[in-house]
N, C-alpha and C positions, 0 to 999 in steps of 0.2 A: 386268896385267889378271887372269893368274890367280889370285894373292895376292888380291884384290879381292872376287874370285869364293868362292873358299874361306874368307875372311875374316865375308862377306856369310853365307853359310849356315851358319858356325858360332853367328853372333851370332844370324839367325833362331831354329837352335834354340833358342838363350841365350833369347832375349825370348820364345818358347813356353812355355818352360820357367816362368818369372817368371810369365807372364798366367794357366800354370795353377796355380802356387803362391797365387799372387791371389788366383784366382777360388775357390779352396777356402778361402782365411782366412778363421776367423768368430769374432768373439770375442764375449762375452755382454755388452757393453755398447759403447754409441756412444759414443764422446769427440771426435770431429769431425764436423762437418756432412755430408761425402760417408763418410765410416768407412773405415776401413786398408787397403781395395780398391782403392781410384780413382785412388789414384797409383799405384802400381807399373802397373796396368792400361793406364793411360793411356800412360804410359811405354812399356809393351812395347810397343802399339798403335804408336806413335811411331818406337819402334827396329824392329819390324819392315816397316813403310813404308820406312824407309830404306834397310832389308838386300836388300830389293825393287828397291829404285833401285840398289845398288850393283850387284844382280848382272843387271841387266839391261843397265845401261849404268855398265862400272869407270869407272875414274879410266885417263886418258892417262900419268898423272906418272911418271916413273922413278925419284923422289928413294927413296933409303933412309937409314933412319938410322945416323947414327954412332956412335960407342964413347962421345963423350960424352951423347947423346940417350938411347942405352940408361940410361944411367947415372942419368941425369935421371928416365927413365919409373920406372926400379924403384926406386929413391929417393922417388920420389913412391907407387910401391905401398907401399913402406914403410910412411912416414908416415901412408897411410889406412890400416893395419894398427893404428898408432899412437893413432892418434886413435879407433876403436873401441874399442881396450881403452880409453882414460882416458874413454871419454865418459859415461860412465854413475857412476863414482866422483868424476872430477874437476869435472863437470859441463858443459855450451856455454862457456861465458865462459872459464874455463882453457885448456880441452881444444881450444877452437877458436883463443883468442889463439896457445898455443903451436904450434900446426898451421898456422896464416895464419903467422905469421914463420918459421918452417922452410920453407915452400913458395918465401915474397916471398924470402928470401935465396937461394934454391937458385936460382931463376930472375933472380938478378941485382941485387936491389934489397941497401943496404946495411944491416948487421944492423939498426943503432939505428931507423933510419927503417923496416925491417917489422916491426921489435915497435909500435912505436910506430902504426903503420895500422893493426893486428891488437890493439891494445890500443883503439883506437878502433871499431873497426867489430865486433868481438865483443859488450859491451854493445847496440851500437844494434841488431844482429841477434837478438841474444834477444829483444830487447825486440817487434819485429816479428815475429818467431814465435810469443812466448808468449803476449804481450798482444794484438796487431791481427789475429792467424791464430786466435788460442786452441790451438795445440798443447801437448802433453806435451811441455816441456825439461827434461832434468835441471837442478836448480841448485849441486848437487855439495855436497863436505862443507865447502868454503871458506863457503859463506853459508848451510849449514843443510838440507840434503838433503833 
């Protein structure tokens, strides 16, 4: 409960922190419909509601993690470590393929079958961002950056 507790008010500051880096972004032109504010803002909004919940009312649970769960978690910070640097040179469709089947195998699935999900759902996910959302995707230097 008090892991929970301290947990809870580290993240509030966290999500503080984030709604006021937000709330100062201004960049000189609109390229989405809500502009580079709304997410992160909403989000903090979001994560701080919950930091709220936590430390009002923890969690009962005693579960802690194991050596291999550690292993798992920082393995996976890795990889989002990973997948920032290639995202912007290698572009979504690469950088994500290769980051979806690192992830699907870490967590169990076998290789051939999470390249092969992550070679599938990469495509249709840019396509849903770039095209149906209008976002900025990289498209990397594979198809012409």
């Amino acid at each position: 409960m008090l892991y929970d507790r301290i947990f809870a008010g580290a993240f509030l500051v966290l999500s503080g922190l984030i709604a006021w880096t937000a709330y100062h972004f201004n960049v000189p032109f609109q390229y989405e419909p809500l502009g580079p504010k709304a997410f992160p803002l909403i989000l903090s909004g979001i994560a701080a509601l919950c930091c709220v919940w936590l430390f009002i009312k923890p969690s009962q649970n005693t579960w802690h993690p194991t050596k291999e769960v550690w292993v798992k978690i920082l393995s996976g910070l890795g990889i989002m470590v990973l997948y920032a640097a290639l995202f912007e040179k290698a572009g979504f469709i690469i950088s994500t393929t290769l980051v979806g089947t690192i992830f699907s195998w870490l967590f169990g699935e076998k290789l051939l079958k999470a390249f092969l999900y992550a070679l599938v759902l990469s495509p249709i996910s840019y396509f849903l961002l770039a095209d149906l959302m209008q976002l900025n995707v990289p498209v990397g230097i594979l198809f012409g950056e």
